[in-house]
C-alpha positions in Angstrom: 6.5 13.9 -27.0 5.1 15.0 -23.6 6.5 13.3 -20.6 3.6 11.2 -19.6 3.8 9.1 -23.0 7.5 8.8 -22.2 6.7 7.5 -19.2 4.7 4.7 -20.5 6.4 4.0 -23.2 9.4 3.3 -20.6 7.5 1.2 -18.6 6.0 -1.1 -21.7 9.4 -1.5 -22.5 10.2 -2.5 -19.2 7.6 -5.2 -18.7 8.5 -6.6 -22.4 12.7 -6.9 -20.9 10.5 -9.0 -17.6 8.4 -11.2 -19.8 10.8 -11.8 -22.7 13.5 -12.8 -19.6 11.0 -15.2 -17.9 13.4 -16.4 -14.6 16.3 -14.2 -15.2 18.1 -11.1 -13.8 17.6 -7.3 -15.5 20.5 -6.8 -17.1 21.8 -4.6 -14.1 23.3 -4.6 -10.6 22.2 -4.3 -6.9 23.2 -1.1 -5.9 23.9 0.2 -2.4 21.7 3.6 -1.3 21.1 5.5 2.0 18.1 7.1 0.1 16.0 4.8 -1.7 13.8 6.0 -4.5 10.6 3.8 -3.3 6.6 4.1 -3.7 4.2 2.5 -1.4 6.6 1.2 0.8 5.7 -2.1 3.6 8.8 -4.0 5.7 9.3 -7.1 6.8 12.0 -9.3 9.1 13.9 -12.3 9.2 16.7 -14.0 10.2 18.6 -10.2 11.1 17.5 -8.8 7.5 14.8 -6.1 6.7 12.9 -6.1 3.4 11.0 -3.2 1.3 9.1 -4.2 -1.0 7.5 -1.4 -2.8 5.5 -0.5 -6.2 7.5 -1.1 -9.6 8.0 -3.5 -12.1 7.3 -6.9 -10.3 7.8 -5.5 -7.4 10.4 -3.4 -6.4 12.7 -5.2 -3.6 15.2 -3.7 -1.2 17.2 -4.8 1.6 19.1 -4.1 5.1 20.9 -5.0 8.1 20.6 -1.5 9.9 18.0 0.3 8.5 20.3 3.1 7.2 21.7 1.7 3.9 19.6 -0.3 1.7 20.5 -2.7 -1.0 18.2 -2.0 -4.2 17.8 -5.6 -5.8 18.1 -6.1 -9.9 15.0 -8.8 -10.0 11.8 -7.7 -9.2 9.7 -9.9 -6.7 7.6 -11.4 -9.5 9.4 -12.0 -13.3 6.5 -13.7 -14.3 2.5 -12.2 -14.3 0.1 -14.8 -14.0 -2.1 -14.8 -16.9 -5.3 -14.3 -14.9 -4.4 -10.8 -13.9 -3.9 -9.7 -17.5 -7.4 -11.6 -18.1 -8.9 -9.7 -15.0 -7.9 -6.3 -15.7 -7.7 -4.6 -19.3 -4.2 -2.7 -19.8 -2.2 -4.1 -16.9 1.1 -5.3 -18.0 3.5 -5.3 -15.1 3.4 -2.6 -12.9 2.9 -4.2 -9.9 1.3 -1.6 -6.9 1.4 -1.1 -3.2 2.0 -5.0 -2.2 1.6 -5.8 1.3 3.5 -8.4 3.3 3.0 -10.9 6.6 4.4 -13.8 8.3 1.0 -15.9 9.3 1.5 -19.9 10.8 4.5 -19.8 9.4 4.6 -18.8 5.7 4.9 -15.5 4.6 2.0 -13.9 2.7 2.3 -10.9 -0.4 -0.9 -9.1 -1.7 -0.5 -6.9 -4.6 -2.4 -4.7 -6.6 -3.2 -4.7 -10.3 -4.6 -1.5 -11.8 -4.8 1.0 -14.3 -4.3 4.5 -13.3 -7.6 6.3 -11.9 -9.8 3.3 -12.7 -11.9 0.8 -10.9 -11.3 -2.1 -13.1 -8.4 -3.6 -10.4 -7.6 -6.6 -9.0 -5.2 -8.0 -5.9 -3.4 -11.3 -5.9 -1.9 -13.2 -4.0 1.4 -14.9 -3.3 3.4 -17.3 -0.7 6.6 -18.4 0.5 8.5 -20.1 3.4 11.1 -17.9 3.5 12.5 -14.1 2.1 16.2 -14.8 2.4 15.8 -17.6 -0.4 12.0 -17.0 -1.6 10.0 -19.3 -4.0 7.2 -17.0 -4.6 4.0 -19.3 -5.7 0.9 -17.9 -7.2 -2.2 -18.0 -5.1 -4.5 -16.3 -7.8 -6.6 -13.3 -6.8 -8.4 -12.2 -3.5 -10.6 -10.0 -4.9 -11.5 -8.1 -8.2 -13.4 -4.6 -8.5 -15.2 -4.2 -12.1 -16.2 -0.3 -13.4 -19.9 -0.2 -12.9 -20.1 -2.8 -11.3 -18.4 -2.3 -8.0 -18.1 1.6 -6.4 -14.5 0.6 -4.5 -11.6 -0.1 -6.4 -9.5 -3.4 -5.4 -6.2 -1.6 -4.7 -3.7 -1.4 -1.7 -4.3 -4.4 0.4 -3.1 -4.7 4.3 -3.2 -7.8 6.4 -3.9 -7.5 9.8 -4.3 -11.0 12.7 -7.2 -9.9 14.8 -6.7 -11.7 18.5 -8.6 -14.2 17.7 -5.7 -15.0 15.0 -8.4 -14.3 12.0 -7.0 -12.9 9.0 -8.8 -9.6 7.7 -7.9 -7.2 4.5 -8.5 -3.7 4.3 -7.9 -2.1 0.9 -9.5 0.2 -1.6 -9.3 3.7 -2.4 -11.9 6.9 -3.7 -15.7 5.6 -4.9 -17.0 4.6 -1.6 -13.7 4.7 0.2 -11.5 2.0 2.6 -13.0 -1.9 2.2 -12.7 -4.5 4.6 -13.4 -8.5 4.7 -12.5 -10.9 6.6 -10.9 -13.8 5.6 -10.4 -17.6 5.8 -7.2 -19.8 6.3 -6.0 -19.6 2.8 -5.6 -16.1 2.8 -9.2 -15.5 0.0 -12.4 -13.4 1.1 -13.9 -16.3 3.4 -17.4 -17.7 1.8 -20.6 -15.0 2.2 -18.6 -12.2 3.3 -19.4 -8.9 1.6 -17.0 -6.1 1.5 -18.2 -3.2 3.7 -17.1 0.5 4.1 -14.8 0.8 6.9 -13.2 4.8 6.2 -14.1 7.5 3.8 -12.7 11.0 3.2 -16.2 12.6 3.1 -19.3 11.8 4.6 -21.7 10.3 1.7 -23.5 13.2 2.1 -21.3 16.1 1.1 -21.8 18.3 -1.2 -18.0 20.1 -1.6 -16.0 17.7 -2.3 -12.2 18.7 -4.4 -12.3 17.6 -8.2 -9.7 14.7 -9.1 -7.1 16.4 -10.6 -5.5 13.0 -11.3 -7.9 11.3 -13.5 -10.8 11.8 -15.1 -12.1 8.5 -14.8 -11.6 8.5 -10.8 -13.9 9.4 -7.9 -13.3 11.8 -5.5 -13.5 10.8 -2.2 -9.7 11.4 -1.9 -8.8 8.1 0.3 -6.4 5.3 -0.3 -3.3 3.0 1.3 -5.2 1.5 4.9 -3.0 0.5 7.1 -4.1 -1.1 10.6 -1.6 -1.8 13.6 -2.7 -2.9 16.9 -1.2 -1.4 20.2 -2.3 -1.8 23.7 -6.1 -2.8 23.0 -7.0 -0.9 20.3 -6.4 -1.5 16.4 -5.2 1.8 14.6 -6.4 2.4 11.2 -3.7 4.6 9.0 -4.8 6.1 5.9 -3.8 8.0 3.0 -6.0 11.9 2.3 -6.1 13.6 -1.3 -3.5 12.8 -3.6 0.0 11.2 -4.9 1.6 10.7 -7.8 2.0 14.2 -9.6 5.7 14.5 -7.8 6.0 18.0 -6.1 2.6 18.8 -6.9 1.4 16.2 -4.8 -1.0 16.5 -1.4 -1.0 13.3 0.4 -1.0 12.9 3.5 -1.8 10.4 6.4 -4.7 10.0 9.2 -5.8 7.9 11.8 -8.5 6.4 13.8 -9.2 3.8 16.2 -11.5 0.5 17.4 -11.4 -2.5 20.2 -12.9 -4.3 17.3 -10.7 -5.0 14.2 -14.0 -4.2 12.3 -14.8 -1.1 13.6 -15.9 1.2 13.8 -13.0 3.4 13.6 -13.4 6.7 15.5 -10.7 9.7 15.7 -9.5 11.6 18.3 -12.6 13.7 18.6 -14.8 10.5 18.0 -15.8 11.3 14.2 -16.4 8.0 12.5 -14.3 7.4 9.5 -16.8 6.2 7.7 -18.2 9.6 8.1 -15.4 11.5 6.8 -13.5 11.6 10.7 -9.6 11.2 10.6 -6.8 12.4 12.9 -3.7 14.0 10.7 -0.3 12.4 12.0 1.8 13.3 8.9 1.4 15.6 6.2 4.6 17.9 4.1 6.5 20.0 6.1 7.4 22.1 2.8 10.5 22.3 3.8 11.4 18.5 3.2 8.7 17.0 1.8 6.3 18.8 -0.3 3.7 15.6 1.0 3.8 12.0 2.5 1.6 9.1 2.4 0.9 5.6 2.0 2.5 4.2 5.3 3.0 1.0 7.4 3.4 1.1 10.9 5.0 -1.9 13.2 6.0 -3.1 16.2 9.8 -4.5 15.4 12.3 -5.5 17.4 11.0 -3.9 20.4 10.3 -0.5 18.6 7.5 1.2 17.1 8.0 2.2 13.6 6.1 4.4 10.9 7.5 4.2 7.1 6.0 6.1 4.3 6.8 7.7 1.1 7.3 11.3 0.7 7.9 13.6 -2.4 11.5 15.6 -1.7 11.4 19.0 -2.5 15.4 18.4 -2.7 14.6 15.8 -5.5 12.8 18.1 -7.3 9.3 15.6 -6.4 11.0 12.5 -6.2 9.4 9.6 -3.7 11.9 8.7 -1.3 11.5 6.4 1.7 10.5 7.9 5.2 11.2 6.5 8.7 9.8 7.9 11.6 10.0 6.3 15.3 6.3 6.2 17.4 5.9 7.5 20.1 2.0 7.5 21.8 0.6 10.3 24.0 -1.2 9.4 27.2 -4.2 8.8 26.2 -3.0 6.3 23.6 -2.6 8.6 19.9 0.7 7.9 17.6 2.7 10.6 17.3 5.6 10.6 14.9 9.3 11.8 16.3 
């Protein structure tokens, strides 16, 4: 049996164990690790505690006081799918992707991603709580859904970001037509008669030699994904993920950057290319020593520092995704660079 039926075998068990348990724990315990095994990784604080909460079943969630040793938690974020995202995307069970978290007038906000590898046919929902140290996670429904032939971006890999106005905006998507953006209204949904536009794309629409998808046959190939935008002094910073994860130490991800005044763009590199013409500014990619690749960040400002967290596949681990932190620094004329 080759590995990739293994794989999701294991994981149809796994969301069988989740349904069949409605409110309960997995069968297991909360172990204690200075090296997490985590995909997709975003953070969050309160009350002297970080979160992760990363890709897995429901959610994976993981926790700390220092940032050195994290607590991996038995129960997943979500024990429960809403029926509407198995309604709204064929073959999605419970493999929840690349959530994103926020703390907006003062409840805390989780997009997450439903999808079916190296197809359009996605969705991201929506959930809310007062609090992380004892959450009660309600459903908000979905924020937006991408159909195959219908729509060329794929509704995967959502990011808040407050604008200074304090507007909410998502940016998400990845291949087709690249990095999507919208703003939206005070429940956290796409706000009424905004379209999705085109904010970021690894190649300009009109080249020609562009790298097959060695992933899926289904997918496109402009080789973008995971957006990411962090504001520092005036400008917002838009991170995003090049070519491609998922196939362990075969892997070539890797992260890039641009910037704006305006939270919609456009966003330019450090040579001013526009992103939505293919421009980007590398700030991470495998040091083959390490990491064979790296990709799908977050970057903060928290508790006075600047942060950068990412996944990246350890050579060591023979491929295995392991959680990256990496202080900011910023060069004089305002560019992150990673220490």
């Amino acid at each position: 049996m080759s590995k990739k039926i293994v794989l999701i075998l294991t994981l149809l068990a796994a969301c069988v164990m989740v349904m069949a348990q409605g409110q309960r724990r997995f069968p297991r315990e909360a172990f204690v690790t200075a090296e997490p095994m985590v995909h997709d990784p975003v953070m969050a604080f309160e009350d002297s505690t970080y979160h992760i909460y990363a890709t897995g079943i429901g959610i994976q969630h993981l926790t700390s006081r220092d940032r050195k040793t994290w607590t991996v938690h038995p129960e997943p974020v979500m024990t429960v799918m809403p029926q509407w995202t198995h309604d709204s995307v064929p073959g999605f069970e419970c493999h929840v992707w690349a959530p994103d978290i926020i703390q907006w007038h003062g409840r805390w906000w989780m997009a997450y991603s439903c999808s079916t590898f190296g197809k359009n046919g996605s969705a991201i929902g929506l959930l809310s709580s007062p609090s992380l140290s004892f959450p009660v996670w309600n459903d908000e429904g979905g924020i937006v859904t991408s159909r195959e032939n219908r729509d060329d971006w794929n509704a995967i890999d959502p990011n808040f970001v407050i604008d200074d106005s304090d507007t909410p905006w998502m940016v998400w998507g990845s291949f087709w037509d690249g990095i999507q953006m919208a703003r939206l209204d005070t429940t956290m949904h796409i706000a009424e008669g905004v379209v999705p536009r085109t904010i970021a794309r690894r190649y300009a629409p009109d080249c020609t030699e562009r790298m097959p998808n060695p992933t899926s046959k289904y997918a496109g190939t402009n080789a973008i994904e995971a957006p990411f935008i962090m504001k520092h002094g005036g400008y917002y910073y838009l991170f995003v993920s090049w070519d491609y994860c998922c196939q362990g130490s075969k892997s070539t991800y890797r992260v890039a950057v641009g910037r704006s005044r305006n939270v919609a763009g456009p966003y330019l590199d450090r040579n001013g290319r526009d992103m939505r013409q293919g421009g980007g500014t590398l700030v991470l990619e495998g040091d083959k020593k390490e990491y064979e690749a790296a990709g799908h960040c977050a970057a903060y400002h928290l508790n006075g520092d600047d942060l950068f967290i990412c996944h990246g596949y350890s050579i060591a681990r023979n491929g295995a995704s392991l959680l990256i932190q990496r202080p900011v620094s910023w060069t004089a004329d305002g560019w992150p660079v990673l220490k």
